[in-house]
DOTIKOL-450926 format. One line per field, with one value per residue (C-alpha): x, y, z; residue number from 1; residue in three letters; chain. Coordinates in pm, 1 decimal. Layout:
% DOTIKOL-450926
east c(X | ...);
north c(Y | ...);
up c(Z | ...);
num c(NUM | ...);
residuo c(ALA | ...);
cadena c(A | ...);
END
This chain:
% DOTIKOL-450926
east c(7398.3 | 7447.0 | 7351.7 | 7073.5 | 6920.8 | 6906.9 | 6724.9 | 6476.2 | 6435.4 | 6393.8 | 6112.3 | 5995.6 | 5941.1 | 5800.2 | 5478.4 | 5659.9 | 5734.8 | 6098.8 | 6277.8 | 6590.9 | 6848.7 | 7213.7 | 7376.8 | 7772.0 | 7985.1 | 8241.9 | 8505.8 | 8309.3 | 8148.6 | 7785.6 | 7587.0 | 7221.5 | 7033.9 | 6680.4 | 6385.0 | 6026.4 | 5840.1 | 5547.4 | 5252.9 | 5519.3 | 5552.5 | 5156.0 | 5390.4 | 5312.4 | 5653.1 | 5856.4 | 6009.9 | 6356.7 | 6581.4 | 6405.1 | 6428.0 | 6844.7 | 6811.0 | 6683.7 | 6944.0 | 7195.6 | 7099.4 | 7049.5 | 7428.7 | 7622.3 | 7449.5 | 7353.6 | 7032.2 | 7301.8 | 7460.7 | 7739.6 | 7910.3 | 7747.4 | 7589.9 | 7257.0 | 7204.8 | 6884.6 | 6710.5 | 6425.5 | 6401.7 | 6325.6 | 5953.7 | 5926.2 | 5895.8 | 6234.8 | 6373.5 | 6325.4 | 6451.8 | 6762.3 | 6798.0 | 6720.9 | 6987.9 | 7190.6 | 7347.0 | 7655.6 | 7507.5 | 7234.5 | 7299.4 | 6977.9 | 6926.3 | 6625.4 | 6368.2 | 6002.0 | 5803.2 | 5496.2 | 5625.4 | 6030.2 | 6096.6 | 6450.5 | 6471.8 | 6147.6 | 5936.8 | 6129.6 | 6406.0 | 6331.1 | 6665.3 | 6799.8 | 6512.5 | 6685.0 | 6461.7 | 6607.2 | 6919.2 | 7092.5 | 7158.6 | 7280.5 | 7502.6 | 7301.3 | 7392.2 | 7137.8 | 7150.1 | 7392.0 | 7171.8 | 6900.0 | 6780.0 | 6781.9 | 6624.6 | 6373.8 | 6270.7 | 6246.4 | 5974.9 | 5812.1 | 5771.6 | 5647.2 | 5350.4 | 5288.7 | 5246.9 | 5000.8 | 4803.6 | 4761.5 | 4709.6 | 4436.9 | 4251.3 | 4278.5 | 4042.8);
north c(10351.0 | 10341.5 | 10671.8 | 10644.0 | 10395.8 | 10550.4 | 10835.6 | 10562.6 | 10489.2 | 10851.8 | 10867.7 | 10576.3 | 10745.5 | 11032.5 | 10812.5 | 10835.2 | 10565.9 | 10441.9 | 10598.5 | 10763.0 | 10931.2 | 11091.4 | 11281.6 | 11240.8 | 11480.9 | 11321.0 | 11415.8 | 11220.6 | 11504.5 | 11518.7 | 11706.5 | 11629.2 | 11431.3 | 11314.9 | 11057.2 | 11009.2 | 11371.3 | 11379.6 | 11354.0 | 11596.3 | 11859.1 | 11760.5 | 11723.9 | 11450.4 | 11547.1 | 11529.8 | 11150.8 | 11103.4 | 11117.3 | 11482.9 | 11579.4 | 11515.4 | 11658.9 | 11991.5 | 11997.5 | 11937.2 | 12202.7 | 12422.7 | 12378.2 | 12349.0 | 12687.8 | 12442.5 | 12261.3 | 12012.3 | 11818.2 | 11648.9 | 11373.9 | 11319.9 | 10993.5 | 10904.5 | 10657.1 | 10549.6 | 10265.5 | 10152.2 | 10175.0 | 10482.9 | 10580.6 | 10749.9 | 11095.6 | 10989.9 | 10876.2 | 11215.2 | 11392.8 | 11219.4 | 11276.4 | 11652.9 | 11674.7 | 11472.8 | 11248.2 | 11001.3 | 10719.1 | 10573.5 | 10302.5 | 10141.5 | 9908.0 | 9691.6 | 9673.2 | 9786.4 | 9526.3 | 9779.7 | 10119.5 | 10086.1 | 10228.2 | 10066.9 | 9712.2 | 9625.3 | 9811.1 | 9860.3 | 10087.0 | 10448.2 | 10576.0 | 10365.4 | 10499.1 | 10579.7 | 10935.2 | 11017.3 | 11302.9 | 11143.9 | 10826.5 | 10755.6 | 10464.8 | 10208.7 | 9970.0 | 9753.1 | 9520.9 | 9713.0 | 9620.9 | 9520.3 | 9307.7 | 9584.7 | 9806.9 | 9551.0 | 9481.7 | 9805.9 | 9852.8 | 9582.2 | 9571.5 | 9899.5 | 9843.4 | 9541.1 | 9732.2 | 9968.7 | 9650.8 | 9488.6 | 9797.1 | 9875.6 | 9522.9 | 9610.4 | 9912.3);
up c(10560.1 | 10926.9 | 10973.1 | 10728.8 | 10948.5 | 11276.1 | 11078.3 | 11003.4 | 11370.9 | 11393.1 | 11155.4 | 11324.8 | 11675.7 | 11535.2 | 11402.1 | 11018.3 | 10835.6 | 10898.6 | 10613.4 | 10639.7 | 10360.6 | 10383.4 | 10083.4 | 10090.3 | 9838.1 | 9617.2 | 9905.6 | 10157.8 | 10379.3 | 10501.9 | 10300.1 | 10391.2 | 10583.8 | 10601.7 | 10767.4 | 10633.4 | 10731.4 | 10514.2 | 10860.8 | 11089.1 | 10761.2 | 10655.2 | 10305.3 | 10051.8 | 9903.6 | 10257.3 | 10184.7 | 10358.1 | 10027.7 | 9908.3 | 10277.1 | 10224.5 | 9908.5 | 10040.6 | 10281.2 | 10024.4 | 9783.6 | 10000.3 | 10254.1 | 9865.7 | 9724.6 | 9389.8 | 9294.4 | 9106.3 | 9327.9 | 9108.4 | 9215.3 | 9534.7 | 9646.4 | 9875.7 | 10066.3 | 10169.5 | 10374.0 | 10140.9 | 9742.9 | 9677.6 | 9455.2 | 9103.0 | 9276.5 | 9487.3 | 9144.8 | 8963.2 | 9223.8 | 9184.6 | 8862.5 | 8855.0 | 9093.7 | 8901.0 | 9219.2 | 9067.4 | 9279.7 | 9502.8 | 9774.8 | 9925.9 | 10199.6 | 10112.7 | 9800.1 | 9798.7 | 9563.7 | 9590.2 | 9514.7 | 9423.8 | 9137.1 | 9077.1 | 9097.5 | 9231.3 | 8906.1 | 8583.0 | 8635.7 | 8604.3 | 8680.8 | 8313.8 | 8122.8 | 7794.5 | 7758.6 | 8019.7 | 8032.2 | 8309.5 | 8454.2 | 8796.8 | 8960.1 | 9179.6 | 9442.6 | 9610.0 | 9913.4 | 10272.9 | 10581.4 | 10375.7 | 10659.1 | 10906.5 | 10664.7 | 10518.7 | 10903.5 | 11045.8 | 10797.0 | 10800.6 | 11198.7 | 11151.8 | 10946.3 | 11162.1 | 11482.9 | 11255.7 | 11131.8 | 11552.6 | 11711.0 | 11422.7 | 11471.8 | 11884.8 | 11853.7);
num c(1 | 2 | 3 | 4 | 5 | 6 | 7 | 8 | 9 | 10 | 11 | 12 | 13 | 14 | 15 | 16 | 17 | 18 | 19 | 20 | 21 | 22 | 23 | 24 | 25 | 26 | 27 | 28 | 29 | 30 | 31 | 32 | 33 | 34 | 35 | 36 | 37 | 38 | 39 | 40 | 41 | 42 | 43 | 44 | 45 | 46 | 47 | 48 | 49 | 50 | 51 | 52 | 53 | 54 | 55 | 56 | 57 | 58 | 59 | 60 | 61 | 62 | 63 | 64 | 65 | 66 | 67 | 68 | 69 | 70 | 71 | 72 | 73 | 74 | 75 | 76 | 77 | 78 | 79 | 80 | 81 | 82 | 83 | 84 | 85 | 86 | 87 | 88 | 89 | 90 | 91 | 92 | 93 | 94 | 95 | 96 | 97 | 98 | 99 | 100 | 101 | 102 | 103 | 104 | 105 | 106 | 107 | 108 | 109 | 110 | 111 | 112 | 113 | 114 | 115 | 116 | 117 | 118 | 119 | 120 | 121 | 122 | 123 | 124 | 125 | 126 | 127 | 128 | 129 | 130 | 131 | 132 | 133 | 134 | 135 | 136 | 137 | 138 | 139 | 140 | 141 | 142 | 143 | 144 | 145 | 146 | 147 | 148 | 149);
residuo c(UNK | UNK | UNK | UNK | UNK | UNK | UNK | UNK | UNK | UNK | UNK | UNK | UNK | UNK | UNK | UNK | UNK | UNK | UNK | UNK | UNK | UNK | UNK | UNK | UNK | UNK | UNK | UNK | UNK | UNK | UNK | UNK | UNK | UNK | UNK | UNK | UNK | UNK | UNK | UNK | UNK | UNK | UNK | UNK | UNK | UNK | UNK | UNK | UNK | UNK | UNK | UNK | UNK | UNK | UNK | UNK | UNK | UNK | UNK | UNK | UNK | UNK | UNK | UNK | UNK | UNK | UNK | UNK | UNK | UNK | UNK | UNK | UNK | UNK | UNK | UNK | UNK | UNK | UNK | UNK | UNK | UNK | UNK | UNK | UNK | UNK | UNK | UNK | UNK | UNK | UNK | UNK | UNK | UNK | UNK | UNK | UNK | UNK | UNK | UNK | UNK | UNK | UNK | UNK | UNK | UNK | UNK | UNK | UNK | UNK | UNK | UNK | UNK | UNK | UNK | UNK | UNK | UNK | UNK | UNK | UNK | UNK | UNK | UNK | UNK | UNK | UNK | UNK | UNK | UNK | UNK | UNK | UNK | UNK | UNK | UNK | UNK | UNK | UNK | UNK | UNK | UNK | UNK | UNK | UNK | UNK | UNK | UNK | UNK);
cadena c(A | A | A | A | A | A | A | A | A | A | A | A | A | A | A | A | A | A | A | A | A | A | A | A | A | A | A | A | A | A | A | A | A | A | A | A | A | A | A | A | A | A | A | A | A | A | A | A | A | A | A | A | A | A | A | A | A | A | A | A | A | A | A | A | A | A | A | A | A | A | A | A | A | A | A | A | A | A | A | A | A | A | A | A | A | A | A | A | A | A | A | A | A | A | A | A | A | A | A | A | A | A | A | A | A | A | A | A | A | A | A | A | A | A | A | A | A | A | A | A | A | A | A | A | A | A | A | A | A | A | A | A | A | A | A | A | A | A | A | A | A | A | A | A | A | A | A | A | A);
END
């Protein structure tokens, strides 16, 4: 999650929002790694965890990337979500919950959804505070500098 985080700062000084994702194999290497892209790539689709994803899929040779787990600062959304599942990741750590958009906890679980061919492991809560804050100082910085112009 550690690493995950100073992506986020990354993001963060590149005018993203301050989102960052790792993908670890089941034998604990690096697979792929990710922050927030979507104004640097002019991508809707460029969130941190499909950013990792990419990178995944594309160092392992597979679209399926068994066994691995992401972690990711924030809660990821329902496009997040489905990404995970078509690359059918074991498990999911995130840092904090989004109440707006989070489409795990914070919304009813889309990763459980019993239509659904596979299901995926999920662990809320490391550095939620760092992750929660990062975030929210963000937008907060957005919102004063907006009301000084």
């Amino acid at each position: 999650m550690a690493v995950a985080l100073k992506l986020a700062r990354a993001a963060e000084l590149a005018g993203e929002v301050p989102v960052g994702a790792v993908v670890i194999s089941a034998d604990g290497d690096l697979l792929g790694r990710g922050y927030n892209r979507t104004l640097l790539d002019v991508d809707p689709t460029a969130h941190a965890e499909l950013v990792a994803l990419r990178e995944a899929a594309w160092k392992c040779g597979n679209h399926r990337l068994l066994g691995a787990t992401v972690y990711v600062t924030i809660e990821p959304c329902v496009m997040c979500v489905g990404a995970l599942i078509q690359a059918r990741i074991a498990r999911l750590v995130y840092g904090a919950d989004e109440p707006k958009a989070g489409a795990l906890r914070s919304v009813p679980s889309l990763a459980q959804h019993p239509a659904l061919n596979h299901r995926f492991e999920v662990t809320a809560g490391p550095l939620a505070a760092e992750c929660s804050d990062l975030v929210r100082q963000f937008f907060q910085r957005k919102r004063a500098s907006r009301t000084e112009t």
